[in-house]
C-alpha positions as CSV (number, residue, x, y, z in Angstrom):
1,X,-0.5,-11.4,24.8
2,X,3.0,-12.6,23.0
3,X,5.5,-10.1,24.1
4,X,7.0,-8.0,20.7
5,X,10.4,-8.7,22.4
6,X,10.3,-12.1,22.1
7,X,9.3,-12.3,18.4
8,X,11.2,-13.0,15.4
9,X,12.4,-9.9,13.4
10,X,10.2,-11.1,10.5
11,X,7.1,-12.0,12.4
12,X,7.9,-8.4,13.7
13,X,7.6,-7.3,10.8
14,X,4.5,-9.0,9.5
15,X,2.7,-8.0,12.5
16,X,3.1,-4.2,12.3
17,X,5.2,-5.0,16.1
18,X,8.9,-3.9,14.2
19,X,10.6,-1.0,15.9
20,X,13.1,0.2,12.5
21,X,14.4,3.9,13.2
22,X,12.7,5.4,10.3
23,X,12.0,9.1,11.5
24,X,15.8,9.0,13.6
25,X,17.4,8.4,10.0
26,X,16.1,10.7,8.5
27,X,18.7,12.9,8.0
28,X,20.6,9.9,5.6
29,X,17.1,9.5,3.8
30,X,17.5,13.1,2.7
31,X,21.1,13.0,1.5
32,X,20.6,10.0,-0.3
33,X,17.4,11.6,-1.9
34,X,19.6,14.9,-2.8
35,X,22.3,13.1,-4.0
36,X,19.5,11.0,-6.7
37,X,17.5,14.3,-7.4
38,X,21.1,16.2,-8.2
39,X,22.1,13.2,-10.2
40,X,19.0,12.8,-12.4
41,X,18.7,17.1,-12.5
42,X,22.3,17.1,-14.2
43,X,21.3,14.3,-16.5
44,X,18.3,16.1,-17.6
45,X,20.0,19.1,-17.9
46,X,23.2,18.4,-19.9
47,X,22.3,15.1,-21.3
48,X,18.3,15.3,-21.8
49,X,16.3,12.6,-23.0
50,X,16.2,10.4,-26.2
51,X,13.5,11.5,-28.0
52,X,11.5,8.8,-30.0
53,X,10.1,9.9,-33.6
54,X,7.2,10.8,-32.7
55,X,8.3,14.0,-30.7
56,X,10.9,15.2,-33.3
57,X,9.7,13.8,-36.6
58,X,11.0,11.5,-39.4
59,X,10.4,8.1,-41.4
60,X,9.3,5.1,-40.6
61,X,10.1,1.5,-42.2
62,X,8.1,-1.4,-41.5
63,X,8.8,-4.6,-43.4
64,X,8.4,-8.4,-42.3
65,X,11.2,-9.8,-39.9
66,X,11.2,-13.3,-42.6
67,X,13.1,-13.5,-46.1
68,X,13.4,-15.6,-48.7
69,X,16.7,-17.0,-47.1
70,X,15.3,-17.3,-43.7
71,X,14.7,-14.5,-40.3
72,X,15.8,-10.9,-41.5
73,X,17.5,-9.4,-38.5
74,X,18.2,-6.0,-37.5
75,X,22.0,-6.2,-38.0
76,X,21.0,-7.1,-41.6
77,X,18.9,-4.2,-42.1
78,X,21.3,-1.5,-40.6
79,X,23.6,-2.7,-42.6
80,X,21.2,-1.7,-45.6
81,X,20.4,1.2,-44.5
82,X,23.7,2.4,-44.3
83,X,25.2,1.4,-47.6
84,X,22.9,3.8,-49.1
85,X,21.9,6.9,-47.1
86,X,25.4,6.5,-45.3
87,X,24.7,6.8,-41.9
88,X,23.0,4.7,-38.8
89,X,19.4,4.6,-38.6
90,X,17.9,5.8,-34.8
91,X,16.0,2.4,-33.9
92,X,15.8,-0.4,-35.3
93,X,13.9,-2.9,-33.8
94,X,11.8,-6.4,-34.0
95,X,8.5,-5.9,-33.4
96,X,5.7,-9.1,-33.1
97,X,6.2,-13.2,-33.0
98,X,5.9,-15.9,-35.7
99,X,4.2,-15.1,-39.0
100,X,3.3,-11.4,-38.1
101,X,6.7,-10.6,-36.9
102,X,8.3,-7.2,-38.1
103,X,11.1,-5.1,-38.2
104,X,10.7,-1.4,-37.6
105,X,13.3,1.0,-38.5
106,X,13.2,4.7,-37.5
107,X,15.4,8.0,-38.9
108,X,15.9,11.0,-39.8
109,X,13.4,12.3,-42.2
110,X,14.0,11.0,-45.7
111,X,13.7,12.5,-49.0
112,X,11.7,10.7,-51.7
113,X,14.9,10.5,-53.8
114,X,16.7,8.6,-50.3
115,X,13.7,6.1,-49.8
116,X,13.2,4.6,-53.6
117,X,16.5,3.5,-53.6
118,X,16.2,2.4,-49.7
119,X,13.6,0.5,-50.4
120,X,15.0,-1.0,-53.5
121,X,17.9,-2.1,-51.9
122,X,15.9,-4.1,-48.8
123,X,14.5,-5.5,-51.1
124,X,17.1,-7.0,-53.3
125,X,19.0,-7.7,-50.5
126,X,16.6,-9.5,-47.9
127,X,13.9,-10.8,-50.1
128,X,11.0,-10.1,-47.8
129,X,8.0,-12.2,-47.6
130,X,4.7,-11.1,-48.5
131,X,0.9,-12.5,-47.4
132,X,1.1,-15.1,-50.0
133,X,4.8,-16.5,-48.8
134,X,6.6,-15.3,-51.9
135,X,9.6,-12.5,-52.2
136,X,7.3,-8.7,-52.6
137,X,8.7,-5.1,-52.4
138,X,4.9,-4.3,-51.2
139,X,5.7,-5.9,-48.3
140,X,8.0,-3.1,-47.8
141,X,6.2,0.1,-46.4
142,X,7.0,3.7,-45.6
143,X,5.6,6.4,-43.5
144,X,6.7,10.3,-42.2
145,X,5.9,10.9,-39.1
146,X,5.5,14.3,-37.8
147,X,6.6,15.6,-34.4
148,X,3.4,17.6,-33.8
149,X,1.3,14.7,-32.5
150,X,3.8,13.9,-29.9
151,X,4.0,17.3,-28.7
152,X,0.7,17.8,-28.5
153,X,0.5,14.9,-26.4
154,X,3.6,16.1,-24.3
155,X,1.2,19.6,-23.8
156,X,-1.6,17.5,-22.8
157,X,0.2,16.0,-20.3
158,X,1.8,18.6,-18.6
159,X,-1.4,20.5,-18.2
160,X,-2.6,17.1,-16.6
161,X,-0.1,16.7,-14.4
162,X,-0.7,20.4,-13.1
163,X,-4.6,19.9,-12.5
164,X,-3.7,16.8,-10.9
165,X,-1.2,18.0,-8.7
166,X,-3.3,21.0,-7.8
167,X,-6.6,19.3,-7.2
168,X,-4.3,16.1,-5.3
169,X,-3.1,18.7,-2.7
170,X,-6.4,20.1,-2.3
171,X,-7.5,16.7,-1.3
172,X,-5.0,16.6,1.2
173,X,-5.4,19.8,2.7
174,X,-9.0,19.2,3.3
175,X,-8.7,15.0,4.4
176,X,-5.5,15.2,6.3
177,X,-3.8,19.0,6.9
178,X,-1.4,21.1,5.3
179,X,1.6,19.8,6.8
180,X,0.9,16.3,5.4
181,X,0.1,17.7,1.8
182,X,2.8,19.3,2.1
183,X,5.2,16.3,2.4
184,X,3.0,14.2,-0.1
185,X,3.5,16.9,-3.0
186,X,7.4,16.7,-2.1
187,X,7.6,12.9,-2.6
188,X,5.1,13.3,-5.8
189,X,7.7,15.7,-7.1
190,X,10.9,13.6,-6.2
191,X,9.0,10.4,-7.6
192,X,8.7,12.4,-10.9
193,X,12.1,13.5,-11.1
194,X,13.6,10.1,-9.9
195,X,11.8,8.8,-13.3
196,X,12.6,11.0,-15.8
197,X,16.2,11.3,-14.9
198,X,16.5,7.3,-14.9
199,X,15.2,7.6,-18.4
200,X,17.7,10.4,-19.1
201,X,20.7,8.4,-18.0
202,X,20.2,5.3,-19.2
203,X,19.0,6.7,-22.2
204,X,15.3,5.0,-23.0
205,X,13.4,6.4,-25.7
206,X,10.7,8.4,-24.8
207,X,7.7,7.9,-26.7
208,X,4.0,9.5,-26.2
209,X,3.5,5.7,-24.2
210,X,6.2,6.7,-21.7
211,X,4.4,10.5,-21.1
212,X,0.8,8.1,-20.4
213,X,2.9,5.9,-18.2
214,X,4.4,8.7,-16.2
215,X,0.9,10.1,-15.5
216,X,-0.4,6.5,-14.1
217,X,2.2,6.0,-11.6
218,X,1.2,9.2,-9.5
219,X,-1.8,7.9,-8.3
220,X,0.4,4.6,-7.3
221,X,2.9,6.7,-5.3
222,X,0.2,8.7,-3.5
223,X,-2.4,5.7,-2.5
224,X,1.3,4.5,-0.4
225,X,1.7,7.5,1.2
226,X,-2.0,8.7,2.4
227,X,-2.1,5.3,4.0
228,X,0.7,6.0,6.0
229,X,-0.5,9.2,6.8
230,X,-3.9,8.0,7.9
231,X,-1.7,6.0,10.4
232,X,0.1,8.9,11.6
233,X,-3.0,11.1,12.3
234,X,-4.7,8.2,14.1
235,X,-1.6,7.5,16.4
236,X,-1.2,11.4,16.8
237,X,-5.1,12.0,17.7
238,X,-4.6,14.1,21.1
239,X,-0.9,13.7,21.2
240,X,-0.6,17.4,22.1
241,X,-2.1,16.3,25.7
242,X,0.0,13.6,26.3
243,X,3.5,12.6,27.0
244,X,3.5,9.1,26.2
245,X,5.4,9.5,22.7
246,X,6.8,12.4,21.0
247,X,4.8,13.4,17.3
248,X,8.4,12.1,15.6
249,X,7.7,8.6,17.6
250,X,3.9,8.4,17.0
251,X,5.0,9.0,13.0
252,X,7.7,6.4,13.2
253,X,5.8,3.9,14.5
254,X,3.0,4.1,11.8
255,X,5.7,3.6,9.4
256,X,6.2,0.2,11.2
257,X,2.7,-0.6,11.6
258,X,2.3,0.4,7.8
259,X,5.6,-1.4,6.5
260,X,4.3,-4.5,5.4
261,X,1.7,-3.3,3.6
262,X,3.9,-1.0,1.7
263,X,5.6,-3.8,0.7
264,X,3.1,-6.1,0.1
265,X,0.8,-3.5,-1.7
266,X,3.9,-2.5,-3.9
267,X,5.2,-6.5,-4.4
268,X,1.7,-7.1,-6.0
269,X,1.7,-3.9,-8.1
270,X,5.3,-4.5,-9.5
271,X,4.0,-8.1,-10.8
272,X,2.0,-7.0,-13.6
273,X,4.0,-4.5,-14.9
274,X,7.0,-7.1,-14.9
275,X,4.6,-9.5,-16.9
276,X,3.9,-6.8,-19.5
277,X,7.7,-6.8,-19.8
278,X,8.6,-10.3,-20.1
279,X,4.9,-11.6,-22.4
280,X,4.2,-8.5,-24.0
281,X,7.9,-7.5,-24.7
282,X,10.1,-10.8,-24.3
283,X,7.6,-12.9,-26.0
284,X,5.0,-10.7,-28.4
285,X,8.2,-8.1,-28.6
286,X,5.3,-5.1,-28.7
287,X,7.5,-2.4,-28.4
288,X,4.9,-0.2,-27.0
289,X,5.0,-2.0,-24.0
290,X,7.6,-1.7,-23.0
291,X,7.6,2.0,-23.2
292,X,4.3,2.2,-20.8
293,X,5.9,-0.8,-18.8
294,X,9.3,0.7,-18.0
295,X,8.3,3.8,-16.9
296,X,5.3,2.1,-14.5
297,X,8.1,-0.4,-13.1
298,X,11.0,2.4,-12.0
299,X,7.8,4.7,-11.0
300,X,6.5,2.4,-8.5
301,X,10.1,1.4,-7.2
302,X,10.3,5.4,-6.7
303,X,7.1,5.9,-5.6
304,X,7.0,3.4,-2.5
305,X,10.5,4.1,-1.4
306,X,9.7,8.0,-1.1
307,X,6.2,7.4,1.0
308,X,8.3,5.6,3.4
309,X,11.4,7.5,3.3
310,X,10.8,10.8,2.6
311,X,7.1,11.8,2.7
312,X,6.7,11.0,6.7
313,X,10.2,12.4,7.5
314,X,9.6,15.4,5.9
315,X,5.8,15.7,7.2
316,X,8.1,15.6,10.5
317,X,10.1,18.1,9.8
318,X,7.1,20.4,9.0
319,X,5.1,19.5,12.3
320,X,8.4,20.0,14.7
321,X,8.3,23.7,13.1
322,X,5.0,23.9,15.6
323,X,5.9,25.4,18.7
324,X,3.2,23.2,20.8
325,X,5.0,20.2,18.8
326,X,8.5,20.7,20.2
327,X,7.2,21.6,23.6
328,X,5.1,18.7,23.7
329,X,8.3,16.8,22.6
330,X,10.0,18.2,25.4
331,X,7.2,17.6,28.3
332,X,8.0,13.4,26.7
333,X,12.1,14.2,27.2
334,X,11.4,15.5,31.0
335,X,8.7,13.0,31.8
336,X,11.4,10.2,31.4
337,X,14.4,12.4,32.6
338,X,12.2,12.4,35.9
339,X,11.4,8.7,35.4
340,X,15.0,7.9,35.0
341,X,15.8,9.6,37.9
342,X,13.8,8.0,40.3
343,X,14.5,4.2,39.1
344,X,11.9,3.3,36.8
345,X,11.9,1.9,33.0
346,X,10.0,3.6,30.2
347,X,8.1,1.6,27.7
348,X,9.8,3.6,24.7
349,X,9.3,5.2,22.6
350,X,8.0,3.0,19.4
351,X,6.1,-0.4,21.3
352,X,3.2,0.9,21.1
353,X,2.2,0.8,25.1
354,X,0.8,3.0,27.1
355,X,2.2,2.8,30.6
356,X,3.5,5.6,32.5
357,X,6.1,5.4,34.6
358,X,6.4,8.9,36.6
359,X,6.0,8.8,39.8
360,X,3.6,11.9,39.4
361,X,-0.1,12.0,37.7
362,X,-0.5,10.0,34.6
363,X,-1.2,12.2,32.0
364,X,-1.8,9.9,29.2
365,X,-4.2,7.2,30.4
366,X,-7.5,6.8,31.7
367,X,-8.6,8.5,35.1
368,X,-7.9,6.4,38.4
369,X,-10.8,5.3,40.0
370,X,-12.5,7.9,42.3
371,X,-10.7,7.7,46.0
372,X,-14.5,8.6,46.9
373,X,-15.6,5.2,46.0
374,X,-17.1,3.0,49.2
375,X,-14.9,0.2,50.6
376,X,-15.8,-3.2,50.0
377,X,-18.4,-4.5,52.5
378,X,-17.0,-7.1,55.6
379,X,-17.4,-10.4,55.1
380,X,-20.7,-11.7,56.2
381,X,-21.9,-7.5,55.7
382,X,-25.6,-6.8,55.6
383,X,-26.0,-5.3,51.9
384,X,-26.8,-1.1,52.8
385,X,-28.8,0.5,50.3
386,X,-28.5,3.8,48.4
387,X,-28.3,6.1,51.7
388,X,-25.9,3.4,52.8
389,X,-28.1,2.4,56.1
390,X,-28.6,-1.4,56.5
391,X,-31.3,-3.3,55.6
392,X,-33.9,-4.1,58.9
């Protein structure tokens, strides 16, 4: 068998054989994680988020993105729009490719005596094209849009979130144990944050797409972090007995058995989502997908960074609370003091073997073979039988 030592650090890597100091970290892993949660708290807090039409109400103007004089752009159009209600519209946007392309501009609610003369004006202006390729003010249409659908959804989704959480943690309880749902609701809540405060500070618009899309990536950032934890229970079976490995060792080295995956699992999610951004955004420019797209993309980044970072240190943390943890962690510390002591090399603490090197009893491997077992038989021996007379 190749020894780990001798390996690349990549082929390390891909073969689950990598020794990275997750779990002794730690402690950087949560200061970086308090310093993101306290940035993205504060931004939701003073700043809040950029609420799209559907959440506070208002008008809508759709009208084709080609004039008489060639592509209407959205420059042209804000520029309308403020020559006669005097102020900025809230979005403006380009919606569609080629002969069904669009331009969508969003505001404040208008009066009827504000849109007849907005309308008038686009018109005159940019000479939109209709159906049949000629100039038409039909082409030109107008909508209000209430902010009770998008709170409703908003409800909705909160109540969602709570039944999911609740019924998640459950799970987790029952498959694993309350220390690990424990850590897995902490990362679900910090992947949560993490999102809505990067749409806070940068300012995105959030639309009932973006509440959908922040549901879907929950399920994303726990499928990363039960499979880690199903690592950790099946290196920690029986640990309490041994003193091969301490529980923070057995945890860190499923975190390096499972590090590949994470990535590779996570690499292959993230594709998708970035095609919905550059087809369905960059190329159809459907503005609703980019909504449900962005928030998927920074909730998986989130999500697989906390299973790794901050779910199994903290599931640590909770376990080394356990009295029989720490002593077993500290039978580990005076197994190799002694081992230390009398000349001999430990296998450490994250390769994965098994040997012991105390000069004592080995208290993590297979019984010895019975000292009551018969000697082997001379050479040239009679065979004996079961009473262990020979043959006549």
């Amino acid at each position: 068998m190749t020894n780990p030592e001798s390996m690349s650090g990549w082929t390390r890597l891909t073969t689950g054989t990598a020794n990275v100091d997750i779990i002794g970290r730690r402690k950087t892993w949560y200061i970086g994680f308090g310093v993101l949660i306290a940035i993205c708290l504060l931004s939701l807090v003073f700043r809040g988020f950029n609420l799209g039409i559907d959440f506070i109400g208002g008008s809508q103007i759709q009208m084709p993105a080609t004039g008489a004089n060639g592509a209407i752009s959205t420059q042209q159009v804000d520029r309308v729009y403020e020559s006669v209600i005097g102020s900025a519209p809230e979005v403006t946007q380009s919606v569609g490719s080629g002969d069904a392309a669009s331009i969508v501009l969003q505001s404040e609610p208008l009066t009827s005596e504000q849109l007849v003369p907005l309308r008038e004006a686009l018109f005159t202006q940019l000479q939109p094209l209709g159906a049949d390729g000629t100039p038409s003010a039909a082409s030109i249409s107008d909508s209000q849009v209430s902010g009770t659908w998008g709170g409703e959804v908003t409800t909705q989704a909160l109540i969602a979130l709570a039944v999911f959480i609740v019924l998640v943690t459950l799970f987790l309880a029952f498959y694993f144990e309350r220390a690990m749902a424990a850590a897995a609701l902490v990362a679900l809540i910090n992947d949560i944050v993490v999102t809505a405060g990067v749409y806070s500070i940068i300012g995105l618009e959030v639309t009932p797409a973006t509440v959908i899309g922040l549901l879907t990536i929950l399920g994303f950032s726990l499928y990363d972090t039960v499979v880690v934890f199903d690592k950790v229970r099946e290196n920690s079976r029986g640990l309490l007995k041994l003193t091969r490995r301490t529980y923070a060792e057995a945890a860190n080295l499923a975190l390096n058995q499972t590090l590949m995956r994470s990535m590779n699992t996570s690499l292959i999610a993230i594709l998708p989502v970035l095609g919905l951004l550059v087809i369905g955004v960059g190329l159809l420019g459907v503005g609703t997908l980019a909504d449900l797209a962005l928030v998927q993309l920074v909730g998986m980044i989130s999500g697989v960074v906390s299973s790794l970072l901050l779910a199994t240190p903290v599931l640590v943390d909770i376990k080394l609370r356990d009295k029989r943890v720490r002593d077993q962690a500290a039978r580990v510390e005076a197994r190799r003091a002694r081992a230390a002591g009398r000349g001999g090399t430990d296998s450490g603490p994250d390769t994965g073997t098994d040997s012991d090197v105390d000069g004592g009893p080995a208290t993590d491997t297979l019984a010895a073979v019975s000292s009551s077992a018969p000697a082997a038989p001379r050479p040239g021996a009679r065979p004996t039988g079961k009473t262990g007379r020979r043959r006549g």
